[in-house]
PDB file of the backbone (N, CA, C, O) and the ligand in Angstrom, with CONECT records:
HET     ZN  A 101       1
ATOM      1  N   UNK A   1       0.843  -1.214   0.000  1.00  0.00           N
ATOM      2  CA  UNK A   1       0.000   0.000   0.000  1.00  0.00           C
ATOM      3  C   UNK A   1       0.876   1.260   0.000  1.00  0.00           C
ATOM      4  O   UNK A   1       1.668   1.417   0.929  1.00  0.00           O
ATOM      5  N   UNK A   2       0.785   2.162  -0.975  1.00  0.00           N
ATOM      6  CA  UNK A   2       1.494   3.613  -1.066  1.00  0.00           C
ATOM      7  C   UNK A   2       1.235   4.174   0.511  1.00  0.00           C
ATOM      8  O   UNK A   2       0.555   3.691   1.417  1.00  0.00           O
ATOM      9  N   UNK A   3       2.021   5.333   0.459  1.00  0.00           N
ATOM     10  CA  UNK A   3       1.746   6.431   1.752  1.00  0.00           C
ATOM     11  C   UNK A   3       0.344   6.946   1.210  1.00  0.00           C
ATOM     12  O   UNK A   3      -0.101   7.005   0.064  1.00  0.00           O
ATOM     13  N   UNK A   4      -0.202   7.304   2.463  1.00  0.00           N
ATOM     14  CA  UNK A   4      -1.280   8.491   1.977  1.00  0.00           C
ATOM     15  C   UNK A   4      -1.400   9.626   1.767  1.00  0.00           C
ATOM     16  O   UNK A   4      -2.390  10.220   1.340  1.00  0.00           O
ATOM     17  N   UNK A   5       0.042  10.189   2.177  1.00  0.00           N
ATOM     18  CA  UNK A   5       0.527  11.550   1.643  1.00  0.00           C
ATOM     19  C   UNK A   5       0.934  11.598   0.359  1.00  0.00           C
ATOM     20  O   UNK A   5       0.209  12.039  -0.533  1.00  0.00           O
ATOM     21  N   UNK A   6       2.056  11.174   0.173  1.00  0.00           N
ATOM     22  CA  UNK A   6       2.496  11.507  -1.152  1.00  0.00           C
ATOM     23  C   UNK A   6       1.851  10.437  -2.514  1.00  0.00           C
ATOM     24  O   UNK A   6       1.897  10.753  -3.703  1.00  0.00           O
ATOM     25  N   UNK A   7       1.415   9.468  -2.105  1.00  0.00           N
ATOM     26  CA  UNK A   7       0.798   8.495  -2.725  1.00  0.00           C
ATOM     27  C   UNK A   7       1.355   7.605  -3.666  1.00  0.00           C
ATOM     28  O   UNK A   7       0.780   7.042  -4.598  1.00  0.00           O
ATOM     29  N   UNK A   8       2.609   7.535  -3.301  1.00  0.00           N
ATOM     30  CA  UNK A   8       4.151   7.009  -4.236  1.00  0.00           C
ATOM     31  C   UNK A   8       5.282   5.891  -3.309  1.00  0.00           C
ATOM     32  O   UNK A   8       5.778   4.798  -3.581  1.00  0.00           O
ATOM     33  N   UNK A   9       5.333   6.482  -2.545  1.00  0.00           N
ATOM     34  CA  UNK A   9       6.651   5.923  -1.575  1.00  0.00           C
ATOM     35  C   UNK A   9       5.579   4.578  -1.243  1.00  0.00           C
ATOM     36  O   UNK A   9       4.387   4.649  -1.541  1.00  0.00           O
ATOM     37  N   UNK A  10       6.021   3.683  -0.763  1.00  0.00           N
ATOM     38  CA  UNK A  10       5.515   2.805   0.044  1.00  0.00           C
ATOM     39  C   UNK A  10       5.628   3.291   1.790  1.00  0.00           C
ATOM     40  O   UNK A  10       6.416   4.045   2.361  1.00  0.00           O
ATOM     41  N   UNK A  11       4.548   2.541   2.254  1.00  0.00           N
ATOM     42  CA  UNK A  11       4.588   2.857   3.768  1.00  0.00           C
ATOM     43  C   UNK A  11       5.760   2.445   4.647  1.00  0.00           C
ATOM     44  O   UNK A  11       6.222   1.332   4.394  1.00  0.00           O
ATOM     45  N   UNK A  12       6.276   3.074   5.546  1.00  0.00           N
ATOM     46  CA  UNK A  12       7.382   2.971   6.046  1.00  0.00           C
ATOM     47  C   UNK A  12       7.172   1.901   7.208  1.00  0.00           C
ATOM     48  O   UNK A  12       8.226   1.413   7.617  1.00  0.00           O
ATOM     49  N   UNK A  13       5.835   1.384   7.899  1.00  0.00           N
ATOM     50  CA  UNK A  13       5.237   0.436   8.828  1.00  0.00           C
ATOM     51  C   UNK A  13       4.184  -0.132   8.426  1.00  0.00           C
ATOM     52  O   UNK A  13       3.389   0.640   7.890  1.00  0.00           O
ATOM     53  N   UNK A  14       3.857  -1.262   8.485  1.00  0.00           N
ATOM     54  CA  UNK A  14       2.756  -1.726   7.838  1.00  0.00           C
ATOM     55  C   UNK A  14       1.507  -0.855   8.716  1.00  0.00           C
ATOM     56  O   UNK A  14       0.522  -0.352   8.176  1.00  0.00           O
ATOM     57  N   UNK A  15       1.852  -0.811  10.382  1.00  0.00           N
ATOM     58  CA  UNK A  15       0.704  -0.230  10.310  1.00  0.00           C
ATOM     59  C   UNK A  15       0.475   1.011  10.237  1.00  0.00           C
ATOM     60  O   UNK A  15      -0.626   1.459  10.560  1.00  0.00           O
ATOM     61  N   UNK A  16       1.574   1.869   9.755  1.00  0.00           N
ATOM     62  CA  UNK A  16       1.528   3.468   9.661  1.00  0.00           C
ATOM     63  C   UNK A  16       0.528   3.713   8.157  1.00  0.00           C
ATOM     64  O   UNK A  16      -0.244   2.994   7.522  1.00  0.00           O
ATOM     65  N   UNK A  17       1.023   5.105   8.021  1.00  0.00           N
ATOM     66  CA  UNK A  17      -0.196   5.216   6.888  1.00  0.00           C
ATOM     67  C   UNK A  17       1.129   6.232   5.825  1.00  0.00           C
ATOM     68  O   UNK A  17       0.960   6.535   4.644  1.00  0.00           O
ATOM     69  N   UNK A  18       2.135   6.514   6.510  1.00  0.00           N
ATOM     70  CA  UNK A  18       3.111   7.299   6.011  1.00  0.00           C
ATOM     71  C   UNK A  18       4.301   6.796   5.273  1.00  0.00           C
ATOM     72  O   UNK A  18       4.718   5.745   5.759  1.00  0.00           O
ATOM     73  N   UNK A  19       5.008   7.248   4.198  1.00  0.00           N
ATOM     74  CA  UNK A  19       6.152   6.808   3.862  1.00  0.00           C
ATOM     75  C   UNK A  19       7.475   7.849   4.688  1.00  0.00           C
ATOM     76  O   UNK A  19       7.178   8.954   5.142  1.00  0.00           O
ATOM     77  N   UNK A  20       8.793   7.336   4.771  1.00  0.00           N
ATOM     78  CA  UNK A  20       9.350   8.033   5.581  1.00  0.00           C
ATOM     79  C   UNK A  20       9.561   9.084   5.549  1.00  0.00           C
ATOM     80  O   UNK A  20       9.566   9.702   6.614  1.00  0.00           O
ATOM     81  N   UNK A  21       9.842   9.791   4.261  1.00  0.00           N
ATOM     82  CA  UNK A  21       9.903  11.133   3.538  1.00  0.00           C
ATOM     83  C   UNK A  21       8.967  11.937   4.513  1.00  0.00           C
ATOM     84  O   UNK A  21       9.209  12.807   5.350  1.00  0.00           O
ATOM     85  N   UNK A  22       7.359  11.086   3.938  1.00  0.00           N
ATOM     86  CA  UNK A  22       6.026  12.019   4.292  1.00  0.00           C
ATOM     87  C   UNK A  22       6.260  12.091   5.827  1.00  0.00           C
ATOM     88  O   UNK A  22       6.603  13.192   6.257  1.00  0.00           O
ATOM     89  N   UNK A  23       6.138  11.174   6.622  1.00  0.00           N
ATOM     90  CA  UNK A  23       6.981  10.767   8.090  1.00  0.00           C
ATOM     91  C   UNK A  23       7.313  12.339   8.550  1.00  0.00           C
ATOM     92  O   UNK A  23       6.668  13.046   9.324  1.00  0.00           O
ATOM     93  N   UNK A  24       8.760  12.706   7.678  1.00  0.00           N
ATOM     94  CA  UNK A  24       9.436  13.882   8.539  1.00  0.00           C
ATOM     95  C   UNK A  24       8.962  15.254   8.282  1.00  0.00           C
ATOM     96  O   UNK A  24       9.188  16.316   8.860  1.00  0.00           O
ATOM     97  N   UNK A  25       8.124  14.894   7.088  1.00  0.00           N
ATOM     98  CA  UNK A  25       7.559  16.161   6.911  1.00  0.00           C
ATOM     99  C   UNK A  25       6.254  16.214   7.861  1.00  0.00           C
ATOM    100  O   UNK A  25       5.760  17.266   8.267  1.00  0.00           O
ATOM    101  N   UNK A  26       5.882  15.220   8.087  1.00  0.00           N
ATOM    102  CA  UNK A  26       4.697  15.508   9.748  1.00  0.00           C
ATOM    103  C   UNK A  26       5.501  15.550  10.354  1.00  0.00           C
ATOM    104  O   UNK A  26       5.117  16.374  11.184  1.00  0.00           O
ATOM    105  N   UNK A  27       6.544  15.243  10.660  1.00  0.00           N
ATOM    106  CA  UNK A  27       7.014  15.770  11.982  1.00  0.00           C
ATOM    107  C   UNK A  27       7.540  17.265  12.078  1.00  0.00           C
ATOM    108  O   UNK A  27       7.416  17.992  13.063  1.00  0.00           O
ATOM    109  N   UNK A  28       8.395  17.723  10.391  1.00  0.00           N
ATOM    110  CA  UNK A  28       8.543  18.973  11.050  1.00  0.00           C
ATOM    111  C   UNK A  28       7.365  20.091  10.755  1.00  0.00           C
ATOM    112  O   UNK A  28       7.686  21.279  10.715  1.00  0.00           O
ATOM    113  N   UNK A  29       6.214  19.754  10.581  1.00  0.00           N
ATOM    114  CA  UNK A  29       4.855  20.418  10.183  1.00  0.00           C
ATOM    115  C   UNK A  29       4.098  20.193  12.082  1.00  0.00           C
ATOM    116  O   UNK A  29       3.231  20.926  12.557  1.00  0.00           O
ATOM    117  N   UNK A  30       4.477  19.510  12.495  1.00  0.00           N
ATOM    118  CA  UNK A  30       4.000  18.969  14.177  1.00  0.00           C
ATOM    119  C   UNK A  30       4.946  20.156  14.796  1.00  0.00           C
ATOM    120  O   UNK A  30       4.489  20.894  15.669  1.00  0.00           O
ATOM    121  N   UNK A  31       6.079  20.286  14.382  1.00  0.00           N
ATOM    122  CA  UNK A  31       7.054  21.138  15.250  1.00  0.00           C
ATOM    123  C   UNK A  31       6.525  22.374  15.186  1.00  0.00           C
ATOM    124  O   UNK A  31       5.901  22.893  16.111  1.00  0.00           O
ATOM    125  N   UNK A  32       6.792  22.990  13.897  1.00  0.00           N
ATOM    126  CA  UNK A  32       6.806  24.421  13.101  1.00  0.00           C
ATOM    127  C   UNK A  32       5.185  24.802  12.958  1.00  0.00           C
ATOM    128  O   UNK A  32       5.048  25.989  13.256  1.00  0.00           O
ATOM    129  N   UNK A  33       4.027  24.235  12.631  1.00  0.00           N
ATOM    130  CA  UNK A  33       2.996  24.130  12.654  1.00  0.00           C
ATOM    131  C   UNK A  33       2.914  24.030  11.195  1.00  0.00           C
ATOM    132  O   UNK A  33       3.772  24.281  10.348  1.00  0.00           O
ATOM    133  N   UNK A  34       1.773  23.637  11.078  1.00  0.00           N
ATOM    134  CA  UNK A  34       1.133  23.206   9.457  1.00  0.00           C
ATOM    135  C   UNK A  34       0.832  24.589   8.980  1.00  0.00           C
ATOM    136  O   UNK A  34       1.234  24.786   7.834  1.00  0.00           O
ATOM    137  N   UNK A  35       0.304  25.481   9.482  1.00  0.00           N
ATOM    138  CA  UNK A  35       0.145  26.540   8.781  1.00  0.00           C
ATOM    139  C   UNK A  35       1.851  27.073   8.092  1.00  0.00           C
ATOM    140  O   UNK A  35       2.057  27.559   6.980  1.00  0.00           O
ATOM    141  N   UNK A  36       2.530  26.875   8.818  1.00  0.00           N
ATOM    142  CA  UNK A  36       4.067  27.918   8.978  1.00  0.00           C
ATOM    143  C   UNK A  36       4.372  27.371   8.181  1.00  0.00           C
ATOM    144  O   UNK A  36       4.595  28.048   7.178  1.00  0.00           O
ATOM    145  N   UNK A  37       4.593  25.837   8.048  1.00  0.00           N
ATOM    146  CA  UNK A  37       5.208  25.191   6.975  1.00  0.00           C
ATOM    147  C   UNK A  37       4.395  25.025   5.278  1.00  0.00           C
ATOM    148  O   UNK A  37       4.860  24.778   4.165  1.00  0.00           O
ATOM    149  N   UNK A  38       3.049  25.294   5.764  1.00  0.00           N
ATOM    150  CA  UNK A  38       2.517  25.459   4.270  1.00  0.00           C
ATOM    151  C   UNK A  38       2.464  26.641   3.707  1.00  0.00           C
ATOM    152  O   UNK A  38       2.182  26.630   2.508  1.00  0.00           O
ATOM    153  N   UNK A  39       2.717  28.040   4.388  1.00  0.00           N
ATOM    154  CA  UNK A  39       3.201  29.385   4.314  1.00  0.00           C
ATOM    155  C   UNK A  39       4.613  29.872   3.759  1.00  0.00           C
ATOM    156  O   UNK A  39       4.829  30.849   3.043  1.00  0.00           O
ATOM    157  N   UNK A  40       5.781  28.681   4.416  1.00  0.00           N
ATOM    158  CA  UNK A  40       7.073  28.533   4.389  1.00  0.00           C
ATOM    159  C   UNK A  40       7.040  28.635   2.298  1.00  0.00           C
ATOM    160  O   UNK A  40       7.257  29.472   1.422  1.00  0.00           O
ATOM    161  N   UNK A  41       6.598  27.096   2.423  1.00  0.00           N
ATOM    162  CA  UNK A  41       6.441  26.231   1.155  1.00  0.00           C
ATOM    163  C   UNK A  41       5.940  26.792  -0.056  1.00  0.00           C
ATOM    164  O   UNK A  41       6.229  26.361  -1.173  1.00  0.00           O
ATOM    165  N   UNK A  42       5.078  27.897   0.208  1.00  0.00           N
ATOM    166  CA  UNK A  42       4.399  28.410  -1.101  1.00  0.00           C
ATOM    167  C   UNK A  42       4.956  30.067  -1.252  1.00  0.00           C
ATOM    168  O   UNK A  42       4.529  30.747  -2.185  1.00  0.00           O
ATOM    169  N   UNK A  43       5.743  30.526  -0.454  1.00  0.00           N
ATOM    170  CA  UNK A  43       6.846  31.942  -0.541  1.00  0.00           C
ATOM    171  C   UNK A  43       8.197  31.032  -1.338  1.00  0.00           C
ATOM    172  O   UNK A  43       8.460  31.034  -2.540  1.00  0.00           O
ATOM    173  N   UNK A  44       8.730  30.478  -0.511  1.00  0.00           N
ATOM    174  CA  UNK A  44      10.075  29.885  -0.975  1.00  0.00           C
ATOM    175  C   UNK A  44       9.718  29.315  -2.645  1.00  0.00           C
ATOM    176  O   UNK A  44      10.053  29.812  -3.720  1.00  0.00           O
ATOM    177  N   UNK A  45       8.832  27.967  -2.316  1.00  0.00           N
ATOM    178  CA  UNK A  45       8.845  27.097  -4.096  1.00  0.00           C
ATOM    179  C   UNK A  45       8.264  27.708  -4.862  1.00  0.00           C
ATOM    180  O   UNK A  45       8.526  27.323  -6.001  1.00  0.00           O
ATOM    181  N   UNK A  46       7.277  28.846  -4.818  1.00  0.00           N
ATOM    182  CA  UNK A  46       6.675  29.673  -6.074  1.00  0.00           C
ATOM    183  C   UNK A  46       7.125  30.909  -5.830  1.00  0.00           C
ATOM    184  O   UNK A  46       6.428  31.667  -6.505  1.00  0.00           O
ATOM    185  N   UNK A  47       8.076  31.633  -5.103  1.00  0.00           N
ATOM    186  CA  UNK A  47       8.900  32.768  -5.427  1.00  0.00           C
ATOM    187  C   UNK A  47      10.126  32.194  -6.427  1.00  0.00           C
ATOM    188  O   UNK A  47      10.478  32.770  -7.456  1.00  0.00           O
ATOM    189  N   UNK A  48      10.632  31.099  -5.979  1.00  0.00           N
ATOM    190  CA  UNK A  48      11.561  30.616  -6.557  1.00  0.00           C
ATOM    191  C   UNK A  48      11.382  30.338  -8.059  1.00  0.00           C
ATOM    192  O   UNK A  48      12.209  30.628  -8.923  1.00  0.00           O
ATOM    193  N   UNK A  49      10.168  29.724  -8.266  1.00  0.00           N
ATOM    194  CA  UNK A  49      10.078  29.802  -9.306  1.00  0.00           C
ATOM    195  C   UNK A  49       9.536  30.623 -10.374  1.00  0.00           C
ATOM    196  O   UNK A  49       9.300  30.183 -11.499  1.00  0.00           O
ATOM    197  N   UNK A  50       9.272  32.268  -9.869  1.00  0.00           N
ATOM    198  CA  UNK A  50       8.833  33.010 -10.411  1.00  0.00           C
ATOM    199  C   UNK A  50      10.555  33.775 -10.479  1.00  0.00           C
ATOM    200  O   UNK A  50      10.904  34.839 -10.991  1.00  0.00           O
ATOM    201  N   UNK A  51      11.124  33.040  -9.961  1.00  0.00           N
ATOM    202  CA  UNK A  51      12.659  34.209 -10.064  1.00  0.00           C
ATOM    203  C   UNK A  51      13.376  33.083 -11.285  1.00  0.00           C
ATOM    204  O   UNK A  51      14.147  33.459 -12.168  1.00  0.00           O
ATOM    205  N   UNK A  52      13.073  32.142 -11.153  1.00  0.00           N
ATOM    206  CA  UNK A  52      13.530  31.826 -12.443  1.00  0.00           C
ATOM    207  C   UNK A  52      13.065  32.266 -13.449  1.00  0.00           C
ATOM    208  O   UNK A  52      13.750  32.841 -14.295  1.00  0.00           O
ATOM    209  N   UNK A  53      11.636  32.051 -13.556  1.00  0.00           N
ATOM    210  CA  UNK A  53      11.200  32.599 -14.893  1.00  0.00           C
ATOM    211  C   UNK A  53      11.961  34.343 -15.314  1.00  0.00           C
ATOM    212  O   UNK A  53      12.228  34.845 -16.406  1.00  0.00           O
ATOM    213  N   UNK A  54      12.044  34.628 -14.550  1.00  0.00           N
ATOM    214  CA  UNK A  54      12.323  36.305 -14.312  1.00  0.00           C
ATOM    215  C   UNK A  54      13.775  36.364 -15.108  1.00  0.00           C
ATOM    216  O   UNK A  54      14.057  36.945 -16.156  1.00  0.00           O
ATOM    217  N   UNK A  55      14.687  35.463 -14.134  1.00  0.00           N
ATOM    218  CA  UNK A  55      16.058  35.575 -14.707  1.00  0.00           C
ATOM    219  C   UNK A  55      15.894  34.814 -16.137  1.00  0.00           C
ATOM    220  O   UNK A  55      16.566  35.477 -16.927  1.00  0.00           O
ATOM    221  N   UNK A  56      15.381  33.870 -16.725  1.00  0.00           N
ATOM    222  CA  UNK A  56      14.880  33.622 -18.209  1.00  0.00           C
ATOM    223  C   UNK A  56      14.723  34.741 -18.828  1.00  0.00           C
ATOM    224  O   UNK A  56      15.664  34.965 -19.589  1.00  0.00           O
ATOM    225  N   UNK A  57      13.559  35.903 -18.815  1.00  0.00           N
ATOM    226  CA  UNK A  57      13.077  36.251 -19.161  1.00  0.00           C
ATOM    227  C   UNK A  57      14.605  37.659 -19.172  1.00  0.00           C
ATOM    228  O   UNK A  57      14.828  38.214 -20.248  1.00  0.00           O
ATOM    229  N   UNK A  58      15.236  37.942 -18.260  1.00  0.00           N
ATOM    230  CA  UNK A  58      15.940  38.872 -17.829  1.00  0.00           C
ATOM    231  C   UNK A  58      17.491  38.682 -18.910  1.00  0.00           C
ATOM    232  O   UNK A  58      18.261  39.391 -19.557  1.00  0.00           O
ATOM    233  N   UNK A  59      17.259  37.122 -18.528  1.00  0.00           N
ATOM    234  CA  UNK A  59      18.776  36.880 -19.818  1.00  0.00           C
ATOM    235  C   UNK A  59      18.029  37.260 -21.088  1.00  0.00           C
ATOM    236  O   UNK A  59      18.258  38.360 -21.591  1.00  0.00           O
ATOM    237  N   UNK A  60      17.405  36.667 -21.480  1.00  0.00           N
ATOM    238  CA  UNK A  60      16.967  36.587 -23.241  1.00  0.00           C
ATOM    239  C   UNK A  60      17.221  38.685 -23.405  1.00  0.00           C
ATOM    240  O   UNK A  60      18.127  39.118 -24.117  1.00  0.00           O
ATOM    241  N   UNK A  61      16.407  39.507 -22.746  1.00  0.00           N
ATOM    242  CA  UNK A  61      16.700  40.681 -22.795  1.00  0.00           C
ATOM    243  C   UNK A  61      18.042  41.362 -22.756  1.00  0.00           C
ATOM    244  O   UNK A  61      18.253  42.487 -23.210  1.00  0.00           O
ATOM    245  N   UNK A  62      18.833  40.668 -22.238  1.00  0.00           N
ATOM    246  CA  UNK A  62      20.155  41.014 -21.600  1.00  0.00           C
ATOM    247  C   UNK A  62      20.746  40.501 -23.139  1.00  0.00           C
ATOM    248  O   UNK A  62      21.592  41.180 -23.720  1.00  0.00           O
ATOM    249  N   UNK A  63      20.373  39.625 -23.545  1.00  0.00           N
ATOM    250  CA  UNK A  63      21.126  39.202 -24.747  1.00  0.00           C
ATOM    251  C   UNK A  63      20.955  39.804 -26.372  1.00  0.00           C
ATOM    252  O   UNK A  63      21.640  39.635 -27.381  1.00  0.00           O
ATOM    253  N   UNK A  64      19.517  40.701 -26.062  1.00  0.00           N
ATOM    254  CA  UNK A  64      18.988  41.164 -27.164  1.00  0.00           C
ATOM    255  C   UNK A  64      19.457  42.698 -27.180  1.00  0.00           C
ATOM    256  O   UNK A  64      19.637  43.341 -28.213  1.00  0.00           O
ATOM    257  N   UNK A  65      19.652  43.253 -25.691  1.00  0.00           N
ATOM    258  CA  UNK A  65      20.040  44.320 -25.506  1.00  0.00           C
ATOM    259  C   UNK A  65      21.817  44.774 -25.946  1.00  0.00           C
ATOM    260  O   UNK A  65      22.285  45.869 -26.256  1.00  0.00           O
ATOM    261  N   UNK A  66      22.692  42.979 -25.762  1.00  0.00           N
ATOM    262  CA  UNK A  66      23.882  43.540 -25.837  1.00  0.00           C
ATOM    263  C   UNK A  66      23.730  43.328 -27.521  1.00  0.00           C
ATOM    264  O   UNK A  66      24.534  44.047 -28.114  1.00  0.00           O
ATOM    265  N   UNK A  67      23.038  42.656 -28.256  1.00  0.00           N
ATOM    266  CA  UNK A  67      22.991  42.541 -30.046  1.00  0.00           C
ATOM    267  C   UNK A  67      22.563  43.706 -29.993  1.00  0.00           C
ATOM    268  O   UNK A  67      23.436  44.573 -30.026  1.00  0.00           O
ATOM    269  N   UNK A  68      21.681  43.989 -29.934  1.00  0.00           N
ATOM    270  CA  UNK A  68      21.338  45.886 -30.193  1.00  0.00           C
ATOM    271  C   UNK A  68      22.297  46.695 -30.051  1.00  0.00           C
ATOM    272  O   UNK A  68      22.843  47.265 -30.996  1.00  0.00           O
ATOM    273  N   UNK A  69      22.587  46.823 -28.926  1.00  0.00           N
ATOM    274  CA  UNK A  69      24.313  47.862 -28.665  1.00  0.00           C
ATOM    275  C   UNK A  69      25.174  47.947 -29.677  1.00  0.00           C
ATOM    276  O   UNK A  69      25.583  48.983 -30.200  1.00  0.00           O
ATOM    277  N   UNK A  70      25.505  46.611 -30.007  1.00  0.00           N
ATOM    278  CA  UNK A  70      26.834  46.466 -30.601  1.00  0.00           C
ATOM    279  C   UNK A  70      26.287  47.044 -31.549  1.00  0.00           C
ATOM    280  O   UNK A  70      26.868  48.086 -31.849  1.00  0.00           O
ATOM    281  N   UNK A  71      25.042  46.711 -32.406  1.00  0.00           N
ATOM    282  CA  UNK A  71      24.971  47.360 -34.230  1.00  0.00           C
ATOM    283  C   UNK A  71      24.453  49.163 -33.746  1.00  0.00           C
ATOM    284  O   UNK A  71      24.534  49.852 -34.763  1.00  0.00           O
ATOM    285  N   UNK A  72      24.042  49.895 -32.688  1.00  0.00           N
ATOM    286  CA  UNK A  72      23.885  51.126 -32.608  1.00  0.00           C
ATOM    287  C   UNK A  72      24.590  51.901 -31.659  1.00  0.00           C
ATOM    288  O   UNK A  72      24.342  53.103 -31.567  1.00  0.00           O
ATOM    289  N   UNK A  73      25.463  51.347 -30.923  1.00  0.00           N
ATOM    290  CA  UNK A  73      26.560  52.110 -30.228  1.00  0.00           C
ATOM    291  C   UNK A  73      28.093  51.610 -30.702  1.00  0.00           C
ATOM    292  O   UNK A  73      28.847  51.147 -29.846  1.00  0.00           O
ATOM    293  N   UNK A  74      28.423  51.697 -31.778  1.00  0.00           N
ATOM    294  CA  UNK A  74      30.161  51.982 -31.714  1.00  0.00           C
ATOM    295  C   UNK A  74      30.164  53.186 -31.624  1.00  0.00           C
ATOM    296  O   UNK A  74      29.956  53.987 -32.534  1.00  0.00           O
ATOM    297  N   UNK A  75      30.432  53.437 -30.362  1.00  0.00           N
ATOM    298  CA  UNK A  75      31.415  54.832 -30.415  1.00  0.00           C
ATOM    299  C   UNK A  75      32.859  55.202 -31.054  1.00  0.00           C
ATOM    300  O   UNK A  75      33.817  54.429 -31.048  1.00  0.00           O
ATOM    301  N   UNK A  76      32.862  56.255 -31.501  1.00  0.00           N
ATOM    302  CA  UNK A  76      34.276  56.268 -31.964  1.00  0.00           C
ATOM    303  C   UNK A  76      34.953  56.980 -31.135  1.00  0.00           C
ATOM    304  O   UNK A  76      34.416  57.140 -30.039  1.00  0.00           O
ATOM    305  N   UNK A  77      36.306  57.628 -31.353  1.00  0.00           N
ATOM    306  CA  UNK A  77      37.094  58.125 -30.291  1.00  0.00           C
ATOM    307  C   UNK A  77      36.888  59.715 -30.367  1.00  0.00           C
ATOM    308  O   UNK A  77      37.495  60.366 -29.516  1.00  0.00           O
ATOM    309  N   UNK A  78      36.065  60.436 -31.331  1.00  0.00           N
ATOM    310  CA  UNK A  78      35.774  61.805 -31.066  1.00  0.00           C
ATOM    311  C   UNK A  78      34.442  61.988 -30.360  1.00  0.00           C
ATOM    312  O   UNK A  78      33.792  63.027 -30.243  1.00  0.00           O
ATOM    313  N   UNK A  79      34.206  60.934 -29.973  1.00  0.00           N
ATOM    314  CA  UNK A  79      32.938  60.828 -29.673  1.00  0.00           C
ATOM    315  C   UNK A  79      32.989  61.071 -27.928  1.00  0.00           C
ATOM    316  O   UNK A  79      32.535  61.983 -27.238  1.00  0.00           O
ATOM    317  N   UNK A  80      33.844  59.677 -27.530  1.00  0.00           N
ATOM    318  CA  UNK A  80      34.653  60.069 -26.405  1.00  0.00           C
ATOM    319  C   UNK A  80      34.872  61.516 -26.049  1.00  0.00           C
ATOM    320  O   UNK A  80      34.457  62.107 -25.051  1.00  0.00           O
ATOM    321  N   UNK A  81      35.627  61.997 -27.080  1.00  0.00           N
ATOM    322  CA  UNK A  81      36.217  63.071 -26.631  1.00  0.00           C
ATOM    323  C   UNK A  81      35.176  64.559 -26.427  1.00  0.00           C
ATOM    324  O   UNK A  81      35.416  65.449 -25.610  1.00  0.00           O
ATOM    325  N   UNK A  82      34.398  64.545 -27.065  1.00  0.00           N
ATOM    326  CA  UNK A  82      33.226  65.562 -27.022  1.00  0.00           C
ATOM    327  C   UNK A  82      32.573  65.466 -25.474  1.00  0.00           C
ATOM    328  O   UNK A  82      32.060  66.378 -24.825  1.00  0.00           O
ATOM    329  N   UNK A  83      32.764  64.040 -25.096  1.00  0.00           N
ATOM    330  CA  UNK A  83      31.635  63.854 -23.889  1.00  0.00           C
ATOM    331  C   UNK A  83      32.682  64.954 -22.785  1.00  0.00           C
ATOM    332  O   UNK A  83      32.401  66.120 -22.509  1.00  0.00           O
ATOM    333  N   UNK A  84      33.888  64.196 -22.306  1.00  0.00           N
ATOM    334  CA  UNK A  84      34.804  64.571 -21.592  1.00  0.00           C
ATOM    335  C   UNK A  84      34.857  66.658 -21.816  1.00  0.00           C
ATOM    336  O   UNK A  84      35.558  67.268 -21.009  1.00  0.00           O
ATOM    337  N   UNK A  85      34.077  67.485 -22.923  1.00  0.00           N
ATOM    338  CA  UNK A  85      34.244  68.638 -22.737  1.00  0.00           C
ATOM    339  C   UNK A  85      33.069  69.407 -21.978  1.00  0.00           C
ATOM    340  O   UNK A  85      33.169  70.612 -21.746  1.00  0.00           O
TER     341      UNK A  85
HETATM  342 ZN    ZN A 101       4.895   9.618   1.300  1.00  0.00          ZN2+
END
């Protein structure tokens, strides 16, 4: 019989209902409280994964921005020199 948490692992006691994984995560959800840890869980794994998408989204720009540069900013060296007056 699977755990009844995760519904994958096998049970860690025949007569438990948990696999060991699921196990420590009741225990540290018993410690920390179930709210804290399901609060914890959905800041951390879906910030996280909204900062990936972000840095995706942040490179591809970063990469389109330095192709752009290069074909509309060569500066030349009087160019330089105008700024510096
Ligand atoms: Zn489990």
């Amino acid at each position: 019989m699977p755990c009844y948490f995760c519904e994958k692992k096998p049970r860690e006691y025949m007569t438990g209902y948990w696999c060991e994984s699921c196990r420590e995560i009741k225990n540290l959800c018993n410690v920390y409280g179930y709210d804290r840890v399901l609060d914890i869980l959905k800041k951390v794994c879906i910030r996280n994964e909204e900062q990936l998408e972000n840095k995706i989204k942040n490179n591809f720009k970063k990469e389109k921005e330095i192709t752009d540069e290069s074909y509309i900013k060569p500066k030349t060296r009087s160019q330089y020199n105008n700024e510096d007056k």
